[in-house]
N, C-alpha and C positions, 0 to 999 in steps of 0.2 A: 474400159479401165482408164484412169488417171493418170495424163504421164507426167513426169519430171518439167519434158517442154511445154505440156501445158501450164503449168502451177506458175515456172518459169515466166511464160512468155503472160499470162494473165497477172501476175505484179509489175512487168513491164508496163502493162497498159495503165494500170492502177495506177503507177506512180506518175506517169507521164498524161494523162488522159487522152492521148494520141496514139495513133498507130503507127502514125509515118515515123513517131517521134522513139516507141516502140521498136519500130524495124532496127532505127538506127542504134540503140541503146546493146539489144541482139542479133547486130550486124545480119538482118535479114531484110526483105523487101516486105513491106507495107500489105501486098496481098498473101504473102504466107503469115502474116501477124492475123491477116482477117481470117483466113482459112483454119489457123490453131483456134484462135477462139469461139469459130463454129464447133470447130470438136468440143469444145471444151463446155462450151454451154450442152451439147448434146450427154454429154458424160453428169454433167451435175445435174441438168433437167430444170433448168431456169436460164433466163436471161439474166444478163450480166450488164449489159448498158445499154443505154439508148442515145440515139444519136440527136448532139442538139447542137446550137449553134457554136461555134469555139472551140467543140471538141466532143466527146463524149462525158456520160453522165452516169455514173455507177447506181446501176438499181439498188435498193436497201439491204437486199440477198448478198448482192456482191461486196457491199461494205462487211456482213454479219463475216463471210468467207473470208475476205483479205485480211482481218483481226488474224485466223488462224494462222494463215500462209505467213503473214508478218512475222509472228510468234516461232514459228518455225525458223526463216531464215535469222531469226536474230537466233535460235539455237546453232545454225552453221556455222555464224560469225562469228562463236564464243570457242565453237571447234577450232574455226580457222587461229582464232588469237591464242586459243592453249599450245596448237601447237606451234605457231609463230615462239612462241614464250620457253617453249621445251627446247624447239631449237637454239634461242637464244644464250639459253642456259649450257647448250652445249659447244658451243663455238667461244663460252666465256665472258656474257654479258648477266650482270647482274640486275634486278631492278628490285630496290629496295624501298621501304618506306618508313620513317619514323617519329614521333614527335617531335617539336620546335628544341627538344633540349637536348637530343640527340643527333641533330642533324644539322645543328649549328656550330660545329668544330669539330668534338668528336670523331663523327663517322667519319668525315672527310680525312681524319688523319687515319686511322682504322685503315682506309683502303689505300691510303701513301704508303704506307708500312706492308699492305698483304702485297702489291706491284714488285714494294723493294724487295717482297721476299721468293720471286720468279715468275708470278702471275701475272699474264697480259691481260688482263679485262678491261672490260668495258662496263662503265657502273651507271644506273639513273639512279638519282634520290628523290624522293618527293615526301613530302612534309604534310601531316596532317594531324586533327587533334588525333585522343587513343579510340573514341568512340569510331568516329569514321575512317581510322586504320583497321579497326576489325574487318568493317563490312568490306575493304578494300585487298586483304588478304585473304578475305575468305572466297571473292571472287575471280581469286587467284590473278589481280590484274600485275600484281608483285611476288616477287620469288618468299618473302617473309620480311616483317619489321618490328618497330620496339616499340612495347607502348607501356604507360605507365598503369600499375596495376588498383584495383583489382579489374581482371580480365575476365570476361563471358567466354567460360571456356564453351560454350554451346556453339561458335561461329569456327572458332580456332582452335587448332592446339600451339598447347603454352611449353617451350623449353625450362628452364632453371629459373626462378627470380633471381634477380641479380640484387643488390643493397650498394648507396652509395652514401659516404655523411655527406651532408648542406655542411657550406661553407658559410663564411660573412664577410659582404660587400661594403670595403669603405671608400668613401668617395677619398681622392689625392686633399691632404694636408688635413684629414680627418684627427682630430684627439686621443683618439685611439692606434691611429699607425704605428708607431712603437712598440705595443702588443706584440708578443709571439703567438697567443692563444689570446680569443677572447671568447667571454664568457656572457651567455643572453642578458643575467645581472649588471654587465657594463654599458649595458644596452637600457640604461634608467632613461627614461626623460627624450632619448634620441628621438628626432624626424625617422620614421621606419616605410617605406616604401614593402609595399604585399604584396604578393598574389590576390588575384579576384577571390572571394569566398566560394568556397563548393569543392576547391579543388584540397585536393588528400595533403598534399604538401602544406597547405596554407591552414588545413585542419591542425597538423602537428604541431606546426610551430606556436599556433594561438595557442595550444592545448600547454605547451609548455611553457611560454610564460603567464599563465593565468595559473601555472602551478609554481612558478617562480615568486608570484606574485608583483612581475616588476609591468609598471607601464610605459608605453610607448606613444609616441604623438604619430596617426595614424590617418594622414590626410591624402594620402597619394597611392593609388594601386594599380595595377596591369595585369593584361589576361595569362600573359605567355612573360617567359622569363626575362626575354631576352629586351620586351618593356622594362622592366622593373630594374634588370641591371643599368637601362638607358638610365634611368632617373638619378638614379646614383652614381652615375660620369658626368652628369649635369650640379653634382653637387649637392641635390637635393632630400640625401637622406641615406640609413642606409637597409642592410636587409641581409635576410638571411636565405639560400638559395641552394637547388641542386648545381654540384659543383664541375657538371658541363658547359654553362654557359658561363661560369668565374675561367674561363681557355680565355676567349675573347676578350673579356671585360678588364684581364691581364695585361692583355696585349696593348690596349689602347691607355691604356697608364695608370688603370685604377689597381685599389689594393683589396687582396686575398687573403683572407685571415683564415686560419681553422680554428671552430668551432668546442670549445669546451665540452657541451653537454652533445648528447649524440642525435638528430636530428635523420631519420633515412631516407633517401630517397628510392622508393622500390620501382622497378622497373622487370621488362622479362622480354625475351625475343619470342613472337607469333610465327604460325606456321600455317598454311593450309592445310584443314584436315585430310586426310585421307591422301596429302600432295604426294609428290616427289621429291624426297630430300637428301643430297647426295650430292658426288663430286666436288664441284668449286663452292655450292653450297657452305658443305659441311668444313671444306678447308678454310673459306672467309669466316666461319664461325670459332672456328680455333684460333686464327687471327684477332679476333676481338675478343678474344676471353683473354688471351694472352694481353693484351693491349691494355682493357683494362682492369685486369691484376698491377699494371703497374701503378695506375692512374688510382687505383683507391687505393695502395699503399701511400702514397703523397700528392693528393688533388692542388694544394697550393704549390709543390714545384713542380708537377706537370706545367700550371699555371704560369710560371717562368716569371715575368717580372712581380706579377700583384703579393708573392710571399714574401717580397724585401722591405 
């Protein structure tokens, strides 16, 4: 029969193509590595290596075999890190992940506020688009994050959509600063900095000024938002955008306008199907709903300076 220390002690050899190098890897002596893998060949009933100059040399047998064993222990190592990840979650470490427009101010302040309200934790963030947040929460390597919709619910399960309006980014000493509201129609003739085409946002907003009928000079565009507000601190135009990255682009001295016509940005928090969701989970989530109920009641004076 097949034991544990064979399978063991025969990826040792694989990985190392030594014995000696073996023993030391499984704090054993060299001739109990040769003696396991006697057995071990006697159990499977084929040779496993031959011995050549430098080292040993995996028969073709033993490569087709160590695929499996491979495949196996990366099943361990996903046990080991779920429950790595379970515990973490119970000691009060969060590991989050959300798109570029979420996790550029926002969240950060989300988990200032969930601390000031008794919670010791400990948070990671990491950023990615929403296509490869899925496949990143579904492999549970994060407790859940936010991605902009629509969502494959076949990977994750989806909480609430959330709705947020787009704001309008004007660069400092723009024509329009003055404005309390401006309207896509004052936006005639403007330098207008996009989104790349494909994305749902940048769908909308062409769709509504081609229903406005107003044009726009359309020479400058960015993947991710927080390009597109760059260009518009550089002076070069301006735009109209989900109004988490209008936090920053505030701060650093440009202006925030709200938007006349209504503009949405949908978004929704992901979950591992079938996960664990619960404790500090579920209380950071009531923290950020809280949070932002405020923040789409008034996204330009959350914004602070840019609504002046």
């Amino acid at each position: 029969m097949i034991t544990h220390r064979q399978v063991e002690t025969f990826r040792a050899v694989m990985v190392s193509s030594n014995m000696t190098e073996a023993g030391r890897m499984l704090n054993v002596t060299q001739s109990a590595i040769s003696k396991i893998m006697k057995e071990f060949e006697s159990e499977v009933g084929f040779p496993l290596f031959r011995r050549r100059k430098g080292g040993l040399q995996p028969t073709p047998e033993a490569r087709v075999l160590y695929e499996e064993v491979d495949r196996s222990y990366r099943g361990l190592d996903k046990i080991s890190h779920e429950a790595e990840r379970v515990r973490l979650r119970e000691v009060g470490k969060l590991q989050i992940a959300g798109m570029p427009a979420i996790t550029s101010g926002f969240l950060q302040h989300v988990i200032r506020c969930f601390r000031e309200e008794g919670h010791d934790i400990n948070a990671s963030i990491q950023t990615y688009n929403s296509v490869e947040l899925a496949d990143l929460i579904e492999t549970r390597r994060c407790d859940f994050g936010f991605v902009q919709t629509p969502i494959d619910t076949d990977k994750v399960s989806v909480s609430e959509v959330l709705n947020a309006r787009c704001v309008c980014l004007l660069p400092r000493g723009h024509r329009l600063a003055k404005k309390k509201i401006v309207s896509v129609a004052d936006l005639e003739g403007e330098d207008f900095i996009s989104l790349i085409e494909g994305t749902a946002t940048r769908h909308k907003i062409d769709a509504l000024f081609n229903a406005m009928n107003v044009t726009r000079k359309m020479t400058l565009e960015a993947r991710w938002s927080v390009g597109v507000s760059g260009f518009v601190a550089e002076g070069l135009g301006c735009t109209i955008i989900e109004p988490f990255s209008a936090i920053r682009f505030a701060e650093q001295g440009g202006i925030v306008k709200p938007l006349k016509e209504e503009v949405l940005f949908s978004f929704a928090p992901i979950f591992p199907k079938h996960g664990l969701i619960g404790g500090v989970v579920e209380d950071f989530m009531a923290c950020f709903r809280r949070e932002f109920e405020k923040f789409d009641a008034n996204p330009v004076l959350f914004a602070g300076r840019g609504g002046r």
